[in-house]
C-alpha positions in Angstrom: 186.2 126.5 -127.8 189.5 124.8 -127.1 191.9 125.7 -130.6 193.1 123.5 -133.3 196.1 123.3 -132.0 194.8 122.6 -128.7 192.8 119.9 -130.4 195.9 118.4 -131.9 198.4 118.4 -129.1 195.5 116.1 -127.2 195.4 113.8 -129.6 199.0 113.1 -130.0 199.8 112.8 -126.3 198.6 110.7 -123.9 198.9 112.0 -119.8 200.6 108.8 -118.3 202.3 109.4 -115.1 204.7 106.5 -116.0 206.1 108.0 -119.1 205.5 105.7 -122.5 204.9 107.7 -125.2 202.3 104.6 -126.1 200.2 103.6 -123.9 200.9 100.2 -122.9 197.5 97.4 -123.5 196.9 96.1 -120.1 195.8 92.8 -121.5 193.9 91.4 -118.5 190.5 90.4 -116.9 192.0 91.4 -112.9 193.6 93.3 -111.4 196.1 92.1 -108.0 196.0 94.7 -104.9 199.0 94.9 -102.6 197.6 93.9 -99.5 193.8 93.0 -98.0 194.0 96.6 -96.9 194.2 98.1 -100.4 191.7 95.5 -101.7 189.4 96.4 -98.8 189.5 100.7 -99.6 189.0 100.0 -102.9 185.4 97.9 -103.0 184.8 100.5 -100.1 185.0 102.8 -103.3 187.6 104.9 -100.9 190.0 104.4 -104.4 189.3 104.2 -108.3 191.6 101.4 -108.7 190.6 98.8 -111.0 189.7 95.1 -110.1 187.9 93.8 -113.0 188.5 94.8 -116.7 184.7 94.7 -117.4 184.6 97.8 -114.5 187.6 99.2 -114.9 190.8 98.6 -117.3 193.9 101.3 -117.7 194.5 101.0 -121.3 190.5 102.4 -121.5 190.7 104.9 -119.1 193.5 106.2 -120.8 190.9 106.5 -124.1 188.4 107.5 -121.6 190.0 110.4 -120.3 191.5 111.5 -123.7 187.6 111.8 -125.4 186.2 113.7 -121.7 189.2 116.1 -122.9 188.5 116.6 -126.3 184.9 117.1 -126.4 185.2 118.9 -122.8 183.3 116.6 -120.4 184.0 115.5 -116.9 184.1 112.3 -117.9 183.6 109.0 -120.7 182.5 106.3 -120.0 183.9 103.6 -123.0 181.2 100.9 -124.8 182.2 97.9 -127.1 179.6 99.7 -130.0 178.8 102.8 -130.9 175.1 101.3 -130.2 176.5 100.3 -126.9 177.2 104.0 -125.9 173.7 105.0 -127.1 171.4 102.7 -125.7 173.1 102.4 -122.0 172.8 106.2 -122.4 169.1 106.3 -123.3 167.8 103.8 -120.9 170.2 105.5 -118.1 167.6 108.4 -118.3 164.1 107.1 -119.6 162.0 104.2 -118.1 158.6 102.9 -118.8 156.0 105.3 -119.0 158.6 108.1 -120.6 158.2 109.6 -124.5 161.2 110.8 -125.9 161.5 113.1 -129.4 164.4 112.2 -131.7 165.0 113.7 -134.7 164.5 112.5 -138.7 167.1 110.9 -140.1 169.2 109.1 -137.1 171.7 106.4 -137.4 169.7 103.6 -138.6 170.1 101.4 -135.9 169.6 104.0 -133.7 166.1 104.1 -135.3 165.0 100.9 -134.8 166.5 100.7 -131.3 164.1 103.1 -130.9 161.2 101.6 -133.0 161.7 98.0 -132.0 163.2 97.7 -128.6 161.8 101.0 -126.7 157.7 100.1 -127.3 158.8 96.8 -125.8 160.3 98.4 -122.7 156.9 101.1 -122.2 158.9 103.6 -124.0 157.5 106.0 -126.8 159.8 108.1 -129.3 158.4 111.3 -131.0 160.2 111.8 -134.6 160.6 115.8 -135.1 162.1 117.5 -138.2 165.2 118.6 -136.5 165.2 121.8 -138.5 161.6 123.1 -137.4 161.9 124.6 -133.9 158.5 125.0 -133.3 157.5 121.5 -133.7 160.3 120.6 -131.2 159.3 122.7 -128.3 155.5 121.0 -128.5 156.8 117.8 -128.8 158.7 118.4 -125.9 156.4 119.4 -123.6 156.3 116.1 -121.0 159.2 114.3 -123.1 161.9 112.9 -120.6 164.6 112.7 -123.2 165.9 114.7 -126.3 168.0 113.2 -128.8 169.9 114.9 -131.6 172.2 114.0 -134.5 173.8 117.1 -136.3 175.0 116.4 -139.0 172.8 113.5 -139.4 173.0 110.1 -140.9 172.9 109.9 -144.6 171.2 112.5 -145.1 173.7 115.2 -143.7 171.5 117.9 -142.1 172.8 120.1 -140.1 171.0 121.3 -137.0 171.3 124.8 -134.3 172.6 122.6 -131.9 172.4 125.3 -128.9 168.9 126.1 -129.4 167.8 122.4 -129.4 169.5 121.9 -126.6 168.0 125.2 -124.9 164.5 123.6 -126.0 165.2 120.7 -124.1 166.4 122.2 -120.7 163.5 124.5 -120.8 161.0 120.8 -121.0 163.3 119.8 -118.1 164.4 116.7 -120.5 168.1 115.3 -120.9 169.2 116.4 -124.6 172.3 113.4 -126.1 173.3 114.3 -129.5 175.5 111.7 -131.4 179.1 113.9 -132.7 180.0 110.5 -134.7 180.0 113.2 -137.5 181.7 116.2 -136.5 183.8 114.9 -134.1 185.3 117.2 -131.7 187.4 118.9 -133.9 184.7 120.5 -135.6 182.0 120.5 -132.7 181.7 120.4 -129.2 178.1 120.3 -128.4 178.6 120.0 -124.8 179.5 124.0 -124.9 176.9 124.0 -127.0 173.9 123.1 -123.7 173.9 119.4 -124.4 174.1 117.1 -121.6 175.5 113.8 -123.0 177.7 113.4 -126.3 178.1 109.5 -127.4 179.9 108.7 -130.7 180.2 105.4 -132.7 184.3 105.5 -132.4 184.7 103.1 -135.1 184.5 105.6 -137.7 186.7 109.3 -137.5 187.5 108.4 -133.6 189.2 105.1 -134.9 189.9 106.2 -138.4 191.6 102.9 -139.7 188.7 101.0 -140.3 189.6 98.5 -137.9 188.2 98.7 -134.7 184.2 98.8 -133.2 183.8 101.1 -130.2 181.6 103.3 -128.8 181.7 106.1 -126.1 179.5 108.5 -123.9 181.1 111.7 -122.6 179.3 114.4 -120.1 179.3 115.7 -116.7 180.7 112.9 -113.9 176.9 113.5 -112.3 175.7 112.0 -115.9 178.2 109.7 -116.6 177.9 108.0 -113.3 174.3 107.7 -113.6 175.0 105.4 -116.9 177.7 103.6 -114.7 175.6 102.9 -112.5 172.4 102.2 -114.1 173.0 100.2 -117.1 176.8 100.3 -118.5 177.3 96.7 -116.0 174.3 94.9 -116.9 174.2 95.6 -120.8 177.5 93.8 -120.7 178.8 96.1 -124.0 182.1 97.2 -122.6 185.4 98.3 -124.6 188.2 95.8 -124.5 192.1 97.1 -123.9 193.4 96.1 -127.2 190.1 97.7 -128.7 191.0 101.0 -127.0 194.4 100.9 -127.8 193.5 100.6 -131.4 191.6 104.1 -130.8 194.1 105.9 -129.1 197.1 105.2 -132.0 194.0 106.3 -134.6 193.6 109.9 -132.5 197.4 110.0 -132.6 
C-alpha cells in the first residue's frame, strides 16, 4: 500500500516532461503531425500520439495517468460521467445472454442502468447483500460480471473487498467496484483482487463542486478492452478544461 505521503506527493505533482508546474489545457479537437511520415506511424498505431481530442487529448492523459498512479493500475481510461466510466466498463465485459450480481444499495443510477437499460440489451443483474458471502458465491456461479460498491451509496456499508473479489475470480467473472467513496487515499481495491476500479470524479476526485467526470482504472489488458469496445462509440469522453479542473482539485 503506497504511504500517505506517497499519496500526497502524487497529487500535488504532475510528471510533465516539459516542466509547468500546471498542466497546460490543450484546448483543441486535433492534433497537427510533422510530416505524412509521423501522421502515417501513428494511425499505424506504431506511436500513442494524439490526433483527435475525442481519442486522445494531453491535458487528460495527464489526469489519466495521475488516477492509474494513485489507485495503482496500468492504466485510466477518462469518461465525461461518472456513469460514463461505469457503463462503457460493464458492457466492455458482459453481452446478451450474460447475468451479472451487484450488490444492495449501489449508486442509484447505477441501479437503474442496471434495471432499465441491461434487460433491454439481454442482460440480467443478480442483487446480493454484499455482506453475506455465501449468497455471493451461489449467485456467482455462471455470472460473467461482479460489481461492488464498498462503502456504498447512502447507505454506507462497508464490504471485505478482497474476499469479494476472491469470490469472483474463483466464478471466473470480472469483479469492478466503484472507489467514488474511499478514494484512493483510503482504499486501493485493485491490491485488494479487483479487476477494474471506476469512480464518479466529480465528487472527492474533483472536490470543488464544479466539474462532472468519470474514470476507469485497471490493468492496460482491461482498460484497452473498454477502449476498444465501447469508450468510442458511447461518445461520453472527458474534455481538457474538464480534466484540468480535476487535476488542480487533486492538487
Amino acid at each position: 500500500m503506497t504511504g500517505q505521503r506517497d499519496i500526497a506527493t502524487l497529487l500535488v505533482q504532475d510528471d510533465l516532461a516539459s516542466g509547468p508546474v500546471v498542466p497546460p489545457i490543450h484546448q483543441s479537437s486535433l492534433f497537427t503531425f510533422d510530416d505524412v511520415a509521423q501522421m502515417a506511424a501513428t494511425f499505424a498505431g506504431e506511436n500513442d500520439r494524439p490526433v483527435y481530442s475525442r481519442g486522445n487529448n494531453p491535458t487528460v492523459r495527464v489526469f489519466e495517468q495521475k488516477m492509474a498512479m494513485l489507485e495503482g493500475g496500468e492504466a485510466a481510461r477518462g469518461f465525461a460521467s461518472g456513469m460514463a466510466a461505469i457503463s462503457a466498463s460493464i458492457l466492455a465485459f458482459a453481452q446478451s445472454g450474460d447475468r451479472i450480481v451487484c450488490v444492495r444499495h449501489v449508486y442509484p443510477d447505477t441501479y437503474r442502468f442496471m434495471r432499465r437499460l441491461l434487460p433491454r440489451l439481454g442482460i440480467e443483474t443478480s442483487f446480493v447483500d454484499g455482506r453475506d458471502l455465501d449468497a455471493m458465491r451461489k449467485a456467482l456461479d455462471g455470472a460473467a460480471l461482479l460489481y461492488l460498491e464498498s462503502p456504498t451509496s447512502v447507505v454506507f456499508e462497508t464490504h471485505d473487498i478482497a474476499e469479494q473479489a476472491r469470490l469472483a475470480r474463483e466464478a471466473g467473472a470480472v469483479s469492478i467496484i466503484d472507489n467514488s467513496w474511499a478514494t484512493p487515499v483510503f482504499q486501493r481495491p485493485l491490491a485488494l483482487g479487483v479487476d477494474i476500479v471506476v469512480h464518479s470524479a466529480s465528487k472527492y476526485v474533483s472536490g470543488h463542486s464544479d466539474t462532472v467526470a468519470g474514470v476507469a482504472i485497471g490493468a492496460r489488458e482491461r482498460i484497452d478492452r473498454i477502449n476498444t469496445l465501447t469508450y468510442p462509440f458511447l461518445g461520453g469522453k472527458l474534455a481538457p478544461f474538464e480534466a484540468w479542473l480535476l487535476l488542480r482539485g487533486m492538487r
